[in-house]
N, C-alpha and C positions, 0 to 999 in steps of 0.2 A: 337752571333745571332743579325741581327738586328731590330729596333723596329722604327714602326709609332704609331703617336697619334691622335687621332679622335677630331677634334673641335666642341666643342656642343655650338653654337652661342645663345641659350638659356641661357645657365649659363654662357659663356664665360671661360669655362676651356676646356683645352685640355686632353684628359682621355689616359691612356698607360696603359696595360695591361702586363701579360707574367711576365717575374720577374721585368719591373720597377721599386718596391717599394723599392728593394736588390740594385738595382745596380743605382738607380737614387735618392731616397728617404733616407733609411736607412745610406749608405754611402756618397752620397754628398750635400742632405740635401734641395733638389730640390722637390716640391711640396706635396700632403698630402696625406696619405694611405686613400682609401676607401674599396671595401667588396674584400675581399684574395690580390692577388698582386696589384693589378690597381690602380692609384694613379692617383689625378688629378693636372696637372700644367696650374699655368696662365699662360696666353697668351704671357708675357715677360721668364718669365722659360721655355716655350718649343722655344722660339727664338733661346734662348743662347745655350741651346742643338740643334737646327738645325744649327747652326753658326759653334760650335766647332766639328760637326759632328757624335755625340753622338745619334741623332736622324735623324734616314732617312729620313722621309716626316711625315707632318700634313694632313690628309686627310679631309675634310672640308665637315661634314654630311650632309649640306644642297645641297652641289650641288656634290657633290661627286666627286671634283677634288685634286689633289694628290700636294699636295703643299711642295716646297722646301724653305731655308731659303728667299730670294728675293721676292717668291710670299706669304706668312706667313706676313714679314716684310711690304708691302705692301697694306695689306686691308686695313689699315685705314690712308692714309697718313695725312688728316688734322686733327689728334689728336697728343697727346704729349706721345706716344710712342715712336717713335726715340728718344727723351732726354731719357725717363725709361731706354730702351735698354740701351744706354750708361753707364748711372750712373750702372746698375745691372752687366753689362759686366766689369767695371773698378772693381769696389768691389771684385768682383767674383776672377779676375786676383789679386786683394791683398791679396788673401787666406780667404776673408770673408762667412761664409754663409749668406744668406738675404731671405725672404722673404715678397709677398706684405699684406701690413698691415688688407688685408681683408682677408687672408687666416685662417681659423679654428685653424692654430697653435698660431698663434697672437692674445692677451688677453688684450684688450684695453693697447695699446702700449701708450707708455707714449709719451706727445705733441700734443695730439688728431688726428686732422683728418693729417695721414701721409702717404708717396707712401709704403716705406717700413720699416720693422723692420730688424735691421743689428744686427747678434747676436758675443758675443766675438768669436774671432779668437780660433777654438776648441772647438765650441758648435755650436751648431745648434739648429730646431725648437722645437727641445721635452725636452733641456736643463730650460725653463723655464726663460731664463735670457734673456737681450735685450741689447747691447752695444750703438746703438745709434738709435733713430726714427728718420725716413729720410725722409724729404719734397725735392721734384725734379721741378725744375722750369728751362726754359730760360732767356734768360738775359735781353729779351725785356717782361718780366711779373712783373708786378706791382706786391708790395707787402704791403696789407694794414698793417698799425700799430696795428690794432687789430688780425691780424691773426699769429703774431709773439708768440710763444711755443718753450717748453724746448723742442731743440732737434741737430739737424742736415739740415743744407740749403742746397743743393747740387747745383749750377746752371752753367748749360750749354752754355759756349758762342757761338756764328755765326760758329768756327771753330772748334765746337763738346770738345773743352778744359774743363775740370772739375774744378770748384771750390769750395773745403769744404768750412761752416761755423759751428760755435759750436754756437748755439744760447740758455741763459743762463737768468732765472729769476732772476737779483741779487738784493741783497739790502745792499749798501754801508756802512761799516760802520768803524769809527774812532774814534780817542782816545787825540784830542786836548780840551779838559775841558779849559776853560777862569773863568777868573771874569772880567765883564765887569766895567766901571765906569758909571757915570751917569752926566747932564748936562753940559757936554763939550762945549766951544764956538764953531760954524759951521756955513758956509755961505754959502750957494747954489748959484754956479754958472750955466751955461748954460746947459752945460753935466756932471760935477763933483761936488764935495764939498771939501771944505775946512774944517779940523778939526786942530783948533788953540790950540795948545799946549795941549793933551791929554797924560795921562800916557804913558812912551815908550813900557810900557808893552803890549799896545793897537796895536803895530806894531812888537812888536819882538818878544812876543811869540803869539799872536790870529794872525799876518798877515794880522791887516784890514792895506789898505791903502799904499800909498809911502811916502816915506818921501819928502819934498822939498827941493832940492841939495841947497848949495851956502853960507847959514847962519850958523851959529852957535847957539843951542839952549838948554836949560840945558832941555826942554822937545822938541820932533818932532814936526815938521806941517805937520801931511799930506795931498794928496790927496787921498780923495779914490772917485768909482765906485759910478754911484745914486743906483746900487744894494747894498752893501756894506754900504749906506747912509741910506736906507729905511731902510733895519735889522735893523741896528742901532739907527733909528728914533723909531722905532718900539716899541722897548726895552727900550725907554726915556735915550739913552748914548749920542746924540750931543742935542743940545737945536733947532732943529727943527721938525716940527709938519710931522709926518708919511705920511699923503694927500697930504702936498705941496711937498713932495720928490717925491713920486708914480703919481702924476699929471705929472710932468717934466721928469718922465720917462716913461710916456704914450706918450707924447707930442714929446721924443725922436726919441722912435722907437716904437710908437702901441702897438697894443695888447701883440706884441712878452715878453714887459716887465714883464707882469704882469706873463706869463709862467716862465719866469726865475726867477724873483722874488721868486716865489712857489720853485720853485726847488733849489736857492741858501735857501731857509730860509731852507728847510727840511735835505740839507746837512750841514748846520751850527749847526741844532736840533742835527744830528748824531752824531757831537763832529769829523767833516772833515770841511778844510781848502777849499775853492772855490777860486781861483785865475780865471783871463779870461786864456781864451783858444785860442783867438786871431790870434799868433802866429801858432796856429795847425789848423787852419780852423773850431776850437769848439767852445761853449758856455762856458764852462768849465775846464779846468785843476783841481784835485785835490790832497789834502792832506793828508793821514790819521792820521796823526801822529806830529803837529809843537813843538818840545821842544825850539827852538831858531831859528829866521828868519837867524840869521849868522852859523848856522849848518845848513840848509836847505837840505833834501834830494830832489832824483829826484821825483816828480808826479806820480802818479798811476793809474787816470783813466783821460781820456777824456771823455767829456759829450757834449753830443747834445741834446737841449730839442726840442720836438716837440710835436704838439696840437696830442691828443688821435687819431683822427681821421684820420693821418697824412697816403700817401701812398709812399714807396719807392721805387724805381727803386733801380734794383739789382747793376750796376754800381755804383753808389751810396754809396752804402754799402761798396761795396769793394774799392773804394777811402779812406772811413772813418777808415777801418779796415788795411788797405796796410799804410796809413799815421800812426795810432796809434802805428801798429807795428813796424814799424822803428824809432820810438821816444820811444822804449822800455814801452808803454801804454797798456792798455786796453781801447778801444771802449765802448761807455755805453750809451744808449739812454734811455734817460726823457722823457716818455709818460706825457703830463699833459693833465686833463680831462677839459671841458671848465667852468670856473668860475670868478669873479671876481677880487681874488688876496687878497682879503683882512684877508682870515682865512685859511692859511693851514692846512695841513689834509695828514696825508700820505695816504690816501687809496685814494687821488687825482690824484698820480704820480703811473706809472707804470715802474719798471727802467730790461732794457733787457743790457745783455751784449755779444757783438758779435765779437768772435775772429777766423779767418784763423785754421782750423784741418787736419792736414795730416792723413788720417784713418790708 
Protein backbone atom coordinates (compact mmCIF):
# COMPACT_ATOMS: atom_id res chain seq x y z
CA UNK A 1 0.00 0.00 0.00
CA UNK A 2 1.18 3.18 -0.68
CA UNK A 3 1.76 6.14 1.77
CA UNK A 4 1.90 10.19 1.69
CA UNK A 5 2.75 12.52 4.33
CA UNK A 6 1.24 15.77 5.32
CA UNK A 7 3.72 18.80 5.99
CA UNK A 8 2.57 20.85 9.03
CA UNK A 9 4.94 23.93 8.31
CA UNK A 10 3.87 25.06 11.81
CA UNK A 11 5.95 22.27 13.55
CA UNK A 12 7.91 21.40 10.57
CA UNK A 13 7.20 17.65 10.78
CA UNK A 14 5.85 15.57 8.25
CA UNK A 15 2.82 13.45 9.84
CA UNK A 16 2.14 9.52 7.98
CA UNK A 17 -0.48 7.85 9.17
CA UNK A 18 -2.00 3.95 8.18
CA UNK A 19 0.72 1.57 9.48
CA UNK A 20 3.84 4.12 9.06
CA UNK A 21 4.90 3.49 12.54
CA UNK A 22 5.20 -0.78 11.50
CA UNK A 23 6.79 -0.32 8.67
CA UNK A 24 8.79 3.16 8.85
CA UNK A 25 9.23 3.51 12.61
CA UNK A 26 9.25 0.39 14.40
CA UNK A 27 11.48 -1.43 11.86
CA UNK A 28 13.68 1.24 10.20
CA UNK A 29 13.96 3.47 12.82
CA UNK A 30 12.63 6.59 10.75
CA UNK A 31 10.75 9.27 12.86
CA UNK A 32 8.58 9.25 16.34
CA UNK A 33 5.26 7.40 17.13
CA UNK A 34 2.38 9.75 17.91
CA UNK A 35 -1.55 8.74 18.84
CA UNK A 36 -2.12 4.88 17.13
CA UNK A 37 -0.06 4.43 13.98
CA UNK A 38 0.91 8.07 12.78
CA UNK A 39 4.24 8.93 13.23
CA UNK A 40 5.91 12.07 12.68
CA UNK A 41 9.17 12.58 10.44
CA UNK A 42 11.53 15.54 9.90
CA UNK A 43 11.75 17.19 7.08
CA UNK A 44 15.16 15.40 6.08
CA UNK A 45 13.47 11.65 7.19
CA UNK A 46 10.69 12.05 4.78
CA UNK A 47 13.37 13.26 2.05
CA UNK A 48 15.24 9.99 2.19
CA UNK A 49 11.89 8.12 1.97
CA UNK A 50 10.79 10.26 -1.01
CA UNK A 51 14.30 9.57 -2.69
CA UNK A 52 14.40 5.85 -2.00
CA UNK A 53 10.77 5.81 -3.03
CA UNK A 54 9.41 4.45 0.08
CA UNK A 55 7.14 7.52 0.17
CA UNK A 56 4.82 8.68 -2.63
CA UNK A 57 4.43 12.38 -2.13
CA UNK A 58 4.35 15.09 0.76
CA UNK A 59 1.36 16.83 0.52
CA UNK A 60 1.94 20.43 1.81
CA UNK A 61 -1.20 21.54 4.25
CA UNK A 62 -0.87 25.01 3.63
CA UNK A 63 -1.35 25.14 0.00
CA UNK A 64 -2.36 21.81 -0.80
CA UNK A 65 0.13 20.77 -3.51
CA UNK A 66 1.16 17.18 -3.91
CA UNK A 67 4.99 17.25 -3.65
CA UNK A 68 7.50 14.72 -4.91
CA UNK A 69 11.24 14.20 -3.83
CA UNK A 70 12.53 17.46 -6.34
CA UNK A 71 9.70 19.65 -5.17
CA UNK A 72 10.09 18.44 -1.11
CA UNK A 73 13.93 18.99 -1.67
CA UNK A 74 13.41 22.37 -2.97
CA UNK A 75 11.48 24.67 -0.56
CA UNK A 76 14.13 26.01 1.10
CA UNK A 77 17.14 26.20 -1.15
CA UNK A 78 19.29 28.83 0.81
CA UNK A 79 19.33 26.82 3.95
CA UNK A 80 21.78 23.87 4.68
CA UNK A 81 19.59 21.05 4.08
CA UNK A 82 21.23 19.70 0.97
CA UNK A 83 24.45 19.01 3.20
CA UNK A 84 21.79 17.38 6.11
CA UNK A 85 20.39 15.30 3.11
CA UNK A 86 23.71 14.16 2.23
CA UNK A 87 25.30 13.47 5.47
CA UNK A 88 21.53 11.39 6.60
CA UNK A 89 21.54 9.60 3.06
CA UNK A 90 25.45 8.49 3.42
CA UNK A 91 24.86 7.14 7.08
CA UNK A 92 21.75 5.64 6.19
CA UNK A 93 23.47 3.62 3.01
CA UNK A 94 26.21 2.43 5.97
CA UNK A 95 23.43 0.66 7.73
CA UNK A 96 23.20 3.51 10.41
CA UNK A 97 20.00 4.38 12.06
CA UNK A 98 20.17 8.47 12.79
CA UNK A 99 17.97 10.69 14.06
CA UNK A 100 17.74 14.77 14.24
CA UNK A 101 18.99 15.76 17.65
CA UNK A 102 15.57 17.62 18.36
CA UNK A 103 13.48 14.61 17.91
CA UNK A 104 11.60 13.38 21.32
CA UNK A 105 13.64 10.13 20.93
CA UNK A 106 16.90 12.25 21.62
CA UNK A 107 17.96 12.97 25.32
CA UNK A 108 20.21 15.76 25.43
CA UNK A 109 22.74 14.09 23.07
CA UNK A 110 26.05 14.37 24.16
CA UNK A 111 28.26 17.55 22.39
CA UNK A 112 25.38 19.84 22.82
CA UNK A 113 23.90 21.69 20.17
CA UNK A 114 24.14 18.88 17.36
CA UNK A 115 22.29 18.14 13.55
CA UNK A 116 21.95 14.46 14.54
CA UNK A 117 22.18 11.49 17.01
CA UNK A 118 23.77 8.46 15.11
CA UNK A 119 22.82 5.30 17.02
CA UNK A 120 25.11 1.99 17.03
CA UNK A 121 24.71 -0.16 13.94
CA UNK A 122 21.50 -2.43 15.48
CA UNK A 123 19.97 -0.04 17.60
CA UNK A 124 17.91 2.51 16.94
CA UNK A 125 15.84 5.57 18.73
CA UNK A 126 14.21 3.61 21.67
CA UNK A 127 17.67 1.67 22.34
CA UNK A 128 18.51 4.47 24.56
CA UNK A 129 22.32 4.49 23.37
CA UNK A 130 24.00 7.10 21.07
CA UNK A 131 27.21 6.06 18.79
CA UNK A 132 28.12 9.31 17.73
CA UNK A 133 26.57 13.18 17.98
CA UNK A 134 26.86 14.64 14.62
CA UNK A 135 27.48 18.36 13.70
CA UNK A 136 27.00 18.97 9.69
CA UNK A 137 28.76 21.84 8.19
CA UNK A 138 30.12 22.91 4.61
CA UNK A 139 33.46 23.38 3.87
CA UNK A 140 33.29 27.02 3.44
CA UNK A 141 31.65 27.50 7.34
CA UNK A 142 33.80 28.75 9.81
CA UNK A 143 34.19 27.01 12.91
CA UNK A 144 34.71 28.85 16.16
CA UNK A 145 37.25 27.52 18.71
CA UNK A 146 34.60 27.61 21.22
CA UNK A 147 31.99 25.87 19.54
CA UNK A 148 34.24 22.59 19.23
CA UNK A 149 32.41 19.28 21.60
CA UNK A 150 32.76 15.87 22.05
CA UNK A 151 31.43 14.51 19.14
CA UNK A 152 31.44 13.94 15.31
CA UNK A 153 32.15 16.92 12.40
CA UNK A 154 30.69 15.66 9.21
CA UNK A 155 31.55 18.40 6.56
CA UNK A 156 30.56 18.54 3.02
CA UNK A 157 32.96 19.79 0.38
CA UNK A 158 31.87 21.94 -3.16
CA UNK A 159 31.55 18.20 -4.73
CA UNK A 160 28.94 16.97 -2.21
CA UNK A 161 32.16 14.48 -0.73
CA UNK A 162 31.85 13.55 2.98
CA UNK A 163 34.25 13.98 5.48
CA UNK A 164 34.31 12.33 9.08
CA UNK A 165 35.93 13.86 12.10
CA UNK A 166 36.03 12.47 15.70
CA UNK A 167 36.40 15.42 17.75
CA UNK A 168 37.60 14.47 21.42
CA UNK A 169 38.18 16.50 24.75
CA UNK A 170 41.61 15.19 25.63
CA UNK A 171 43.96 15.80 28.33
CA UNK A 172 47.44 14.66 27.65
CA UNK A 173 49.20 12.95 29.76
CA UNK A 174 52.83 11.36 30.40
CA UNK A 175 55.27 9.64 32.41
CA UNK A 176 58.75 11.45 31.87
CA UNK A 177 59.53 12.54 35.89
CA UNK A 178 63.19 14.65 35.71
CA UNK A 179 65.17 15.93 38.43
CA UNK A 180 66.09 19.18 37.29
CA UNK A 181 69.66 20.77 38.44
CA UNK A 182 69.91 24.29 39.47
CA UNK A 183 72.31 27.38 38.35
CA UNK A 184 73.61 26.19 35.25
CA UNK A 185 75.95 28.81 33.31
CA UNK A 186 73.52 30.26 30.12
CA UNK A 187 73.69 33.04 27.73
CA UNK A 188 71.03 34.39 25.81
CA UNK A 189 71.48 34.79 22.49
CA UNK A 190 69.26 36.43 19.86
CA UNK A 191 66.64 33.56 19.30
CA UNK A 192 68.22 30.71 21.61
CA UNK A 193 70.38 30.07 24.66
CA UNK A 194 73.22 28.61 25.35
CA UNK A 195 73.43 26.12 28.41
CA UNK A 196 77.30 25.64 29.23
CA UNK A 197 78.06 22.39 30.40
CA UNK A 198 74.89 21.17 32.32
CA UNK A 199 74.32 17.57 33.72
CA UNK A 200 73.93 15.20 30.41
CA UNK A 201 71.10 14.00 32.19
CA UNK A 202 69.52 17.44 31.41
CA UNK A 203 69.56 16.20 27.51
CA UNK A 204 69.44 12.50 27.45
CA UNK A 205 66.81 11.69 29.53
CA UNK A 206 64.51 15.28 30.24
CA UNK A 207 65.26 16.10 26.13
CA UNK A 208 65.85 19.95 26.99
CA UNK A 209 67.98 21.15 24.30
CA UNK A 210 70.72 19.83 21.44
CA UNK A 211 73.83 19.29 21.85
CA UNK A 212 76.62 21.41 20.10
CA UNK A 213 78.33 18.96 17.35
CA UNK A 214 82.13 19.27 16.81
CA UNK A 215 83.96 19.36 20.57
CA UNK A 216 84.43 16.93 22.87
CA UNK A 217 83.06 17.43 26.38
CA UNK A 218 83.07 15.36 29.57
CA UNK A 219 79.42 17.39 30.08
CA UNK A 220 77.19 18.77 26.66
CA UNK A 221 76.60 22.48 25.56
CA UNK A 222 73.46 22.77 24.53
CA UNK A 223 71.32 24.71 22.59
CA UNK A 224 67.97 24.97 23.59
CA UNK A 225 64.43 27.00 22.42
CA UNK A 226 63.81 30.65 24.58
CA UNK A 227 60.63 28.17 25.41
CA UNK A 228 62.70 25.55 26.83
CA UNK A 229 64.85 28.54 28.33
CA UNK A 230 62.04 30.33 30.13
CA UNK A 231 60.74 26.76 31.84
CA UNK A 232 64.00 26.55 32.74
CA UNK A 233 64.58 30.05 33.86
CA UNK A 234 61.47 29.72 35.56
CA UNK A 235 62.48 26.83 37.92
CA UNK A 236 66.06 28.78 38.80
CA UNK A 237 67.92 25.55 36.52
CA UNK A 238 70.23 28.09 34.06
CA UNK A 239 71.55 31.35 35.93
CA UNK A 240 69.16 33.78 33.94
CA UNK A 241 66.30 35.76 35.19
CA UNK A 242 62.64 34.39 33.85
CA UNK A 243 61.63 38.25 32.44
CA UNK A 244 64.80 38.78 30.49
CA UNK A 245 63.95 35.13 28.64
CA UNK A 246 60.03 35.91 28.29
CA UNK A 247 60.95 39.58 27.11
CA UNK A 248 63.06 38.09 24.07
CA UNK A 249 60.47 35.89 23.32
CA UNK A 250 57.90 38.54 23.10
CA UNK A 251 60.24 40.58 21.08
CA UNK A 252 60.54 37.31 18.90
CA UNK A 253 57.39 36.32 17.85
CA UNK A 254 54.44 38.49 20.05
CA UNK A 255 52.10 37.52 21.85
CA UNK A 256 52.15 34.07 20.11
CA UNK A 257 54.92 33.31 22.75
CA UNK A 258 53.44 33.81 25.75
CA UNK A 259 50.49 31.13 24.44
CA UNK A 260 53.12 28.56 23.77
CA UNK A 261 54.89 29.20 26.61
CA UNK A 262 51.50 28.30 28.79
CA UNK A 263 51.06 25.40 26.90
CA UNK A 264 54.83 24.02 26.83
CA UNK A 265 54.88 24.70 30.78
CA UNK A 266 51.48 22.63 31.42
CA UNK A 267 52.91 19.74 29.16
CA UNK A 268 56.19 19.71 30.84
CA UNK A 269 53.78 19.88 34.41
CA UNK A 270 52.16 16.54 32.88
CA UNK A 271 55.59 14.71 32.99
CA UNK A 272 55.41 14.86 28.51
CA UNK A 273 58.39 15.71 26.40
CA UNK A 274 57.57 19.11 24.05
CA UNK A 275 60.08 19.03 21.24
CA UNK A 276 59.05 21.90 18.19
CA UNK A 277 56.81 20.52 15.63
CA UNK A 278 58.45 22.52 12.91
CA UNK A 279 58.97 20.10 10.68
CA UNK A 280 55.05 19.05 10.65
CA UNK A 281 53.67 22.53 10.30
CA UNK A 282 52.87 22.37 14.44
CA UNK A 283 53.73 24.19 17.52
CA UNK A 284 54.52 21.02 19.05
CA UNK A 285 55.48 17.39 18.69
CA UNK A 286 55.23 15.27 21.66
CA UNK A 287 56.55 12.70 24.14
CA UNK A 288 54.94 10.79 26.67
CA UNK A 289 57.26 8.71 27.86
CA UNK A 290 61.64 9.81 27.43
CA UNK A 291 63.59 6.81 29.17
CA UNK A 292 66.83 7.78 27.07
CA UNK A 293 67.19 10.51 24.20
CA UNK A 294 69.20 7.49 22.28
CA UNK A 295 66.20 4.94 22.64
CA UNK A 296 63.99 7.63 21.44
CA UNK A 297 60.47 6.51 20.29
CA UNK A 298 58.35 7.83 17.59
CA UNK A 299 55.96 11.25 18.88
CA UNK A 300 52.43 10.90 19.65
CA UNK A 301 50.76 13.94 19.39
CA UNK A 302 51.04 17.11 17.31
CA UNK A 303 50.01 20.30 18.96
CA UNK A 304 48.82 23.56 17.50
CA UNK A 305 48.07 26.17 20.11
CA UNK A 306 45.69 28.66 19.42
CA UNK A 307 44.17 31.86 21.37
CA UNK A 308 40.53 30.72 22.89
CA UNK A 309 38.91 32.66 20.72
CA UNK A 310 40.40 31.31 17.59
CA UNK A 311 37.93 30.58 14.28
CA UNK A 312 38.85 27.54 11.83
CA UNK A 313 38.17 26.92 8.45
CA UNK A 314 37.23 23.33 7.90
CA UNK A 315 40.06 23.02 5.26
CA UNK A 316 42.22 23.82 7.68
CA UNK A 317 41.50 21.17 9.99
CA UNK A 318 41.64 18.61 7.65
CA UNK A 319 45.34 19.81 6.26
CA UNK A 320 46.14 19.44 10.20
CA UNK A 321 44.46 15.98 10.60
CA UNK A 322 45.59 14.51 6.82
CA UNK A 323 49.40 15.69 7.77
CA UNK A 324 49.19 14.17 11.56
CA UNK A 325 47.85 11.07 10.10
CA UNK A 326 50.40 10.23 7.75
CA UNK A 327 53.18 10.93 10.20
CA UNK A 328 51.55 8.14 12.26
CA UNK A 329 50.21 11.37 14.93
CA UNK A 330 47.36 12.51 16.58
CA UNK A 331 46.19 16.16 15.84
CA UNK A 332 45.56 18.14 19.36
CA UNK A 333 44.73 21.69 19.62
CA UNK A 334 45.78 24.06 22.60
CA UNK A 335 42.98 26.43 23.13
CA UNK A 336 44.73 29.12 25.44
CA UNK A 337 42.50 31.67 27.03
CA UNK A 338 43.83 35.33 26.90
CA UNK A 339 46.42 36.28 29.79
CA UNK A 340 49.72 37.24 30.51
CA UNK A 341 51.88 34.24 30.54
CA UNK A 342 53.27 34.51 33.70
CA UNK A 343 51.24 31.86 35.99
CA UNK A 344 49.84 28.96 34.43
CA UNK A 345 46.82 27.30 35.24
CA UNK A 346 45.47 24.30 33.55
CA UNK A 347 41.86 25.52 33.52
CA UNK A 348 43.62 28.21 30.95
CA UNK A 349 44.19 25.61 28.08
CA UNK A 350 41.41 23.79 26.58
CA UNK A 351 43.14 20.84 24.73
CA UNK A 352 40.53 18.99 21.64
CA UNK A 353 41.90 16.20 19.71
CA UNK A 354 40.82 15.79 16.09
CA UNK A 355 41.26 12.54 14.18
CA UNK A 356 39.83 11.32 10.39
CA UNK A 357 36.55 8.45 11.34
CA UNK A 358 35.29 6.10 8.85
CA UNK A 359 31.54 5.49 10.48
Amino acid sequence: MSLEGRFDAETDVVRVGNDARQRYHDSRGYGYPLEGNEIALAPVEAAHLLYRGDLDAVVDDATGDRLDFQAFANREPGTDFGVRFLVYADLRERGFYLSPAAEPWVDDPPGGAVDFAVFPRGKGPGDGEIAYALRIIGERTDIPASSLADGVLAVVDEESEITYFEVTGSEPTGSTATTLPSGVDATLLADRVVLWEPPIDLYENAFYGQPLEGREYERPTLQCSLLEAAYLARRDVIDLEFGAVRERGREVEGERFDRRLRVYTELREREIVPKTGYKFGADFRTYAEVESVAELGHSELLVRVHPAEAVFEPRDLALDVRLAHGVRKTMVFALVERGDGATPAETDIEWWSIERLTP
